[in-house]
VOGU-3710 file (C-alpha; in Angstrom, 3 decimals, decimal comma):
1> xxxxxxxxxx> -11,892/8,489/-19,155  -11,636/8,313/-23,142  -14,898/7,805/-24,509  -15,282/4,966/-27,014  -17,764/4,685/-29,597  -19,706/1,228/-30,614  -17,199/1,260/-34,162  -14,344/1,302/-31,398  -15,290/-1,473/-29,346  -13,779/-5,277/-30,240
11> xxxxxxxxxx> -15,944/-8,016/-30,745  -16,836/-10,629/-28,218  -15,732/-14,361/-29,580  -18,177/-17,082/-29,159  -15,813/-18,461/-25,922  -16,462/-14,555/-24,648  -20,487/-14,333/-24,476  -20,610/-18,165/-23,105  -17,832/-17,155/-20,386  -19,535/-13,898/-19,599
21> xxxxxxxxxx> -22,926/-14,785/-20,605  -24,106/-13,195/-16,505  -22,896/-10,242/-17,522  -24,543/-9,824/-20,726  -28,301/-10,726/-19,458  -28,355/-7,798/-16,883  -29,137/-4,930/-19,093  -26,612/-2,308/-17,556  -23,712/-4,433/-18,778  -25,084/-6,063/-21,878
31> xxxxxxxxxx> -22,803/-6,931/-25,031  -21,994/-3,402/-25,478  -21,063/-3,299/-21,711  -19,257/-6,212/-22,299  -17,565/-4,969/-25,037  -16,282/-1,549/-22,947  -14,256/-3,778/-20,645  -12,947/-5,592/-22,719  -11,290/-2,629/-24,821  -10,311/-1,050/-21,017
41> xxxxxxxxxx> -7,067/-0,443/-19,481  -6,678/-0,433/-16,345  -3,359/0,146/-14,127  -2,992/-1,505/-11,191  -0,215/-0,260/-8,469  0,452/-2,738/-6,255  -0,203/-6,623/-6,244  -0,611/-7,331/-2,671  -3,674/-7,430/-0,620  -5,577/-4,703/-2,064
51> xxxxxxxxxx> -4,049/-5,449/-5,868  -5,070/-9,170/-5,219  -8,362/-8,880/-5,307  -8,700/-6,034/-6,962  -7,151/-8,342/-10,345  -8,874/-11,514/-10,146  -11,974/-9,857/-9,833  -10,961/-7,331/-12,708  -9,404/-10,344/-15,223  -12,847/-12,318/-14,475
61> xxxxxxxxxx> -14,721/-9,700/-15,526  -12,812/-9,539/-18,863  -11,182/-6,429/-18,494  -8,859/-6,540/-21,536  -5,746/-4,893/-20,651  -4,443/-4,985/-16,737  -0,850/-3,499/-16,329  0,406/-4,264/-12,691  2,874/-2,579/-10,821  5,025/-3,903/-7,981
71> xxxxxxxxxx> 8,980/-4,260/-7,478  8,057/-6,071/-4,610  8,999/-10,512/-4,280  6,254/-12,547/-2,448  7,495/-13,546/1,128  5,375/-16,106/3,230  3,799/-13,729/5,558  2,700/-12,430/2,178  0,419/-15,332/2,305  -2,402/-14,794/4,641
81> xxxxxxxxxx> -3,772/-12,342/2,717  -2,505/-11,764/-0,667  -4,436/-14,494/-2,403  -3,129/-13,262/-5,754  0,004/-16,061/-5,035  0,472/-18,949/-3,027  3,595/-21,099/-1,998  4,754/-22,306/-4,630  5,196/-18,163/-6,050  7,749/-17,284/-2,539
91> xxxxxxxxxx> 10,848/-15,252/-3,514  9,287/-15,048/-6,968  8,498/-11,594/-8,405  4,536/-10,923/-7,744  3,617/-9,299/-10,752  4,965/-12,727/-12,297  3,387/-14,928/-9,984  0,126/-12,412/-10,194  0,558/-13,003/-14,245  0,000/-16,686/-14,582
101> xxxxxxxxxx> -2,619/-16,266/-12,086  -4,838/-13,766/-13,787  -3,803/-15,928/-17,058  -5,073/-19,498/-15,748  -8,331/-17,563/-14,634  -8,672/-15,599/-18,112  -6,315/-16,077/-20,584  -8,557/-13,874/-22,733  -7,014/-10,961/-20,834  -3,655/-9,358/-21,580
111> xxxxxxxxxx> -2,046/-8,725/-18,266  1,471/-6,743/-18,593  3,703/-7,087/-15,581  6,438/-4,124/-14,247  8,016/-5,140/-11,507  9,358/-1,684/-10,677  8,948/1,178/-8,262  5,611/3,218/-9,466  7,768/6,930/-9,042  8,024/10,063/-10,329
121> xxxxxxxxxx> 10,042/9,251/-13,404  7,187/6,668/-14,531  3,988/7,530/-12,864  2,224/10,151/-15,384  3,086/8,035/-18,221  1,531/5,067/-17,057  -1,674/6,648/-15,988  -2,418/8,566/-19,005  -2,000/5,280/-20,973  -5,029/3,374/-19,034
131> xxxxxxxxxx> -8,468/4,603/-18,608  -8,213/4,112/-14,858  -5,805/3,639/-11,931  -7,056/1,499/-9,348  -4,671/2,608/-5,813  -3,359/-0,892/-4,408  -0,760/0,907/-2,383  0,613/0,769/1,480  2,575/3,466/0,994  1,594/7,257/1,606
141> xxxxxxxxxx> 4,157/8,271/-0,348  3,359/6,369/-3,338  -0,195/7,706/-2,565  0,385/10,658/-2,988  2,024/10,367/-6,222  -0,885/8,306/-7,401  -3,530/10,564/-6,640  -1,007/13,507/-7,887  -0,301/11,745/-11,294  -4,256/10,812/-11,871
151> xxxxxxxxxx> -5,505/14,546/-11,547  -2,706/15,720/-13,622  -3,340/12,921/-16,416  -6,912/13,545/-15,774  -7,779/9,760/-14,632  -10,170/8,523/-11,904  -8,108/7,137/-8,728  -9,821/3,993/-7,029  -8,934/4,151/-3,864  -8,631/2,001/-0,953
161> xxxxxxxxxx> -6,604/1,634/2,268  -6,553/-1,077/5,047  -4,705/-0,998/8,813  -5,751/-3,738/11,544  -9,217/-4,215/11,204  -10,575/-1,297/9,539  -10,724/-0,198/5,981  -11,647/2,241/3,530  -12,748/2,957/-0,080  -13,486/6,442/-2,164
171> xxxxxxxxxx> -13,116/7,116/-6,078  -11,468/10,231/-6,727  -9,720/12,848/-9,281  -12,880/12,705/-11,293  -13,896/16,053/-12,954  -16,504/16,353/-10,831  -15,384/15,168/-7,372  -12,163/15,340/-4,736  -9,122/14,028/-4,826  -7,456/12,505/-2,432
181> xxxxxxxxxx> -5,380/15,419/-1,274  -9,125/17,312/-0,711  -9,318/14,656/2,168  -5,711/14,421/3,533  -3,832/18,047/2,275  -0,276/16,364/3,402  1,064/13,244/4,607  1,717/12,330/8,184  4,631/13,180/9,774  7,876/10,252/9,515
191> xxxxxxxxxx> 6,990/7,842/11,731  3,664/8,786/13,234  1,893/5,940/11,445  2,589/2,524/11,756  2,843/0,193/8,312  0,654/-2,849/8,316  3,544/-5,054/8,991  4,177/-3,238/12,269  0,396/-2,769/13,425  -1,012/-6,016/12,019
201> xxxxxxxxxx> -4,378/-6,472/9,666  -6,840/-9,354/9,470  -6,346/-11,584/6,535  -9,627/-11,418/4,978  -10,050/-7,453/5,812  -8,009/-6,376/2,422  -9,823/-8,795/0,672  -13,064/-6,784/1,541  -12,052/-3,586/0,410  -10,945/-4,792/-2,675
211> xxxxxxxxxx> -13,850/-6,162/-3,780  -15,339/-2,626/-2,955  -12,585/-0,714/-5,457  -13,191/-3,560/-7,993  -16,455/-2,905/-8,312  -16,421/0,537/-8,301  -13,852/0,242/-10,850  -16,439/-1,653/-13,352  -18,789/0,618/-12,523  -16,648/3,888/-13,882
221> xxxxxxxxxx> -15,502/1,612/-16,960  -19,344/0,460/-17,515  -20,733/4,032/-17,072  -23,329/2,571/-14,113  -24,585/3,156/-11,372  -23,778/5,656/-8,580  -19,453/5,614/-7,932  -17,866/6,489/-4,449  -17,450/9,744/-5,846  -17,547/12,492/-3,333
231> xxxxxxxxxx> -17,886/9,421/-0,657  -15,283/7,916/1,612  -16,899/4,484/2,329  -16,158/3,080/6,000  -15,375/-0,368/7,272  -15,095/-1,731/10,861  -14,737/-5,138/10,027  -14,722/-5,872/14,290  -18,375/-4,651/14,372  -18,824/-4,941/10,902
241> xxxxxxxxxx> -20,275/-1,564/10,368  -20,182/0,632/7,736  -20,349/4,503/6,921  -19,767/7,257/4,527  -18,065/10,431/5,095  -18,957/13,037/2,564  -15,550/14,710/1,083  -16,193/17,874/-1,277  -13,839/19,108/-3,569  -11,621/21,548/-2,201
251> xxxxxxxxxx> -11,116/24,808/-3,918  -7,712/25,516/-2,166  -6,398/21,946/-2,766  -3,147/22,103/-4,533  -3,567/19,067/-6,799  -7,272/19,643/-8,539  -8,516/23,128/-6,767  -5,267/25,723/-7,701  -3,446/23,062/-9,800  -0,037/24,460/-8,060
261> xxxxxxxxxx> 0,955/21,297/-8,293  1,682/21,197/-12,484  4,065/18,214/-12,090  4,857/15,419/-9,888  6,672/15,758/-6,588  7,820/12,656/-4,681  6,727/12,547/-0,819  9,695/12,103/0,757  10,086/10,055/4,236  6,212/10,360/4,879
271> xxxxxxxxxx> 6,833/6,257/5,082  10,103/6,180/6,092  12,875/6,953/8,416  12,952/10,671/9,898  16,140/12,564/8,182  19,940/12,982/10,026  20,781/15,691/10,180  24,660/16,226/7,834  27,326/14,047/9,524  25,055/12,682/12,493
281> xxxxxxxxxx> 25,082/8,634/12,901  21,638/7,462/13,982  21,908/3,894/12,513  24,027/0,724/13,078  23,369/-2,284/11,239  22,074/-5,842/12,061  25,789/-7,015/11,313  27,397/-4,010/13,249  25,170/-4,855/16,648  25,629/-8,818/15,861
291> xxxxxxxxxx> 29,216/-8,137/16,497  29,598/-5,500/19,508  27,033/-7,871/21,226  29,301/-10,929/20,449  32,377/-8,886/21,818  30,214/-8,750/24,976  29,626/-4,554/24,944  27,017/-3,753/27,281  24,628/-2,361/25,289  21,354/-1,671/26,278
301> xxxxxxxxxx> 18,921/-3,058/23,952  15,249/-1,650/23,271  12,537/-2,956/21,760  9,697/-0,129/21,248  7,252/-2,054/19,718  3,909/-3,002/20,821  3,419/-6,144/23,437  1,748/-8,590/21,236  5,052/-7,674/18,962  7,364/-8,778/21,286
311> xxxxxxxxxx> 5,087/-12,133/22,239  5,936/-13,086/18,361  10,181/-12,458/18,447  12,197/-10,414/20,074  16,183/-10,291/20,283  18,039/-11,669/23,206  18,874/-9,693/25,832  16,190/-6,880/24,964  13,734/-5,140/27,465  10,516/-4,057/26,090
321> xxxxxxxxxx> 9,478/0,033/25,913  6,321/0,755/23,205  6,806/3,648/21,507  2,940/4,172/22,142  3,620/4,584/26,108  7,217/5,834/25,680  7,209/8,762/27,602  6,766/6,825/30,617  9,558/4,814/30,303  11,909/8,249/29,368
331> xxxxxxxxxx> 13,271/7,756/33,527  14,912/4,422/32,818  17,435/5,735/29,945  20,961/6,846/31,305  24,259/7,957/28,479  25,735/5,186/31,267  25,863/2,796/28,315  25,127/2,939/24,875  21,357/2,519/23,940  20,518/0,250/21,223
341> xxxxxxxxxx> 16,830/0,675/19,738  14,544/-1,650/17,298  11,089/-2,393/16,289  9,997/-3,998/13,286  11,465/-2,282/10,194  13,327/0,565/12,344  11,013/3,525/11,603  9,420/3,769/15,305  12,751/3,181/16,809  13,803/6,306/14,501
351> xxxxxxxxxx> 11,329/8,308/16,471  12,221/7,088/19,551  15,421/8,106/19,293  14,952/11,389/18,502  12,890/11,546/21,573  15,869/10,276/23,689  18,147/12,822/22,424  16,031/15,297/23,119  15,782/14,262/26,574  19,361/14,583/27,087
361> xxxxxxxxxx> 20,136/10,829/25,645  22,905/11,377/23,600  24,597/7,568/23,418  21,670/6,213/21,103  21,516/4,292/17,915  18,451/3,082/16,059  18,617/-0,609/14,078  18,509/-0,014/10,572  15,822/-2,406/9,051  14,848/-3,335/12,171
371> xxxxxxxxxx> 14,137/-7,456/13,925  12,772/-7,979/10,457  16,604/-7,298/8,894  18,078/-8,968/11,751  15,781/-12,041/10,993  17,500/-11,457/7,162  20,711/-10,977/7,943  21,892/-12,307/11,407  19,510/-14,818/12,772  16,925/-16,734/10,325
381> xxxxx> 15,359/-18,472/12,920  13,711/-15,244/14,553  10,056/-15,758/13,153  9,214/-12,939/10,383  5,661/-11,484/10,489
//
């Protein structure tokens, strides 16, 4: 991080030392401690249940200068976790709603909101112009590009990650520790991993891990203290157990051991759909099944996700065939009539599909944007999760 000298540092206003006066009587924070986070920058990517935390915690603290990062609007099942916006905020922008948040808690701090994609065309800008990035994402692609951009602009990456009911923390691209690509060399394969929204995560669990990569983000901006560097920190929030995982910099890692990566790359797909091949249909629409199932085709509809999926909504007419035991339901396909496939945001039934076709299942589509389009676009009363 850029160092700062005592002549660099602002001033803390009377308002300042009574609001943060707990800081300044431990002696590893202090007024000059004080002062350091309040002339810090710190970019945030992502304002949802990692990012919430992660900023109220960070704009308390009197970090002076929080940039967040999100193209995303809040939606209600938004709510029972990302505590950064309530109600009143649905349909709304979050880095606006996250804005008059932080601002009602500290409206010493100067929060600047970009509600835009964090990608290739922005990323190395934005984190050389902070002192730290702290890693809100749910994406692996975006991941990677995070991680990619903060050992290029040489800026520590506060990591954290959250599925279900387990979670995890690390600080990396330091000059002295891994990166994130030491740990995990390439992104899973499209489809192999399951988003939040399709495996579910307690409410509270992002929450935790937040509060982990918030403090290990004052601790890097404070200069105390021992950071998760060279640590992967382990939560099972079921048992409520946790480890650490050593991870050593790795000489052959393409990001911060050869530096073969000298500029950003996107990660294409590693969140996303697998790729058609030129001139192949593997999609319908919501609207384009709506209407061969009104015309009464007999379609034979799928739904591959998981059981306690299918107890929350399902679509009419469906039978149920997780993509997790799929192979065993491979004997009750035919090309007799068309298959129809869907899960929650039509990645797994992507998968699936190519698994049918393989097995000699040629008359298969997948539902683009899966029940949770549907619920969009065809039918609002098909509860959204």
């Amino acid at each position: 991080m850029p160092e700062r000298g005592p002549a660099d540092l602002p001033p803390l206003t009377a308002e300042e030392r009574q609001r943060y006066a707990r800081h300044l009587v431990l002696p590893e924070v202090g007024a000059d401690g004080q002062r350091r986070l309040k002339a810090a920058r710190v970019l945030l990517v992502g304002a949802g249940g990692l990012g919430s935390p992660v900023a109220l915690y960070l704009a308390a603290a009197g970090v002076g200068h929080l940039t967040v990062v999100d193209p995303d609007v809040v939606d209600a099942s938004n709510l029972q976790r990302q505590v950064l916006h309530g109600t009143a905020a649905v349909g709304r922008p979050k880095v606006e709603s996250g804005r008059e948040r932080l601002l009602d808690l500290n409206p010493g701090v100067r929060v600047e909101p970009l509600a835009a994609r964090f990608d290739r065309g922005n990323a190395l800008a934005l984190v050389r112009a902070h002192d730290l990035v702290v890693d809100g994402t749910d994406s692996f692609a975006t991941r990677y590009l995070t991680n990619d951009a903060c050992v290029l602009a040489g800026r520590p990456n506060v990591y954290g990650a959250v599925f279900r009911f387990e979670g995890q923390a690390s600080v990396f691209a330091t000059a002295e520790g891994p990166c994130y690509r030491c740990l995990f060399r390439d992104p899973p394969p499209p489809g192999e991993v399951p988003s939040c929204a399709e495996g579910g995560i307690l409410g509270v669990l992002p929450g935790l891990i937040g509060l982990v990569q918030a403090t290990e983000a004052l601790k890097l901006l404070l200069g105390i203290g021992e950071p998760l560097v060279g640590r992967l920190l382990l939560v099972d929030a079921l048992s409520m157990r946790f480890r650490q995982v050593t991870v050593r910099k790795d000489p052959r890692c393409p990001a911060c051991g050869t530096r073969e990566l000298g500029e950003l790359e996107e990660v294409e797909g590693s969140c996303g759909a697998p790729a058609a091949a030129p001139g192949e249909a593997l999609e319908l629409t919501p609207l384009e099944l709506a209407a061969r199932l009104a015309a009464g085709e007999p379609l034979d509809l799928v739904d591959v996700r998981e059981p306690s999926e299918w107890e929350v909504c399902r679509l009419p007419g469906a039978r149920l065939a997780p993509l997790s035991c799929f192979g065993d339901a491979l004997s009750t396909f035919t090309s007799a009539r068309p298959v129809v496939l869907y899960c929650h945001h039509g990645v797994r039934s992507l998968t699936a599909l190519r698994r049918l076709r393989a097995a000699g299942v040629t008359r298969v589509l997948s539902l683009a944007g899966g029940i949770e389009r549907w619920a969009v676009e065809v039918d609002p009363g098909v509860p959204r999760y």
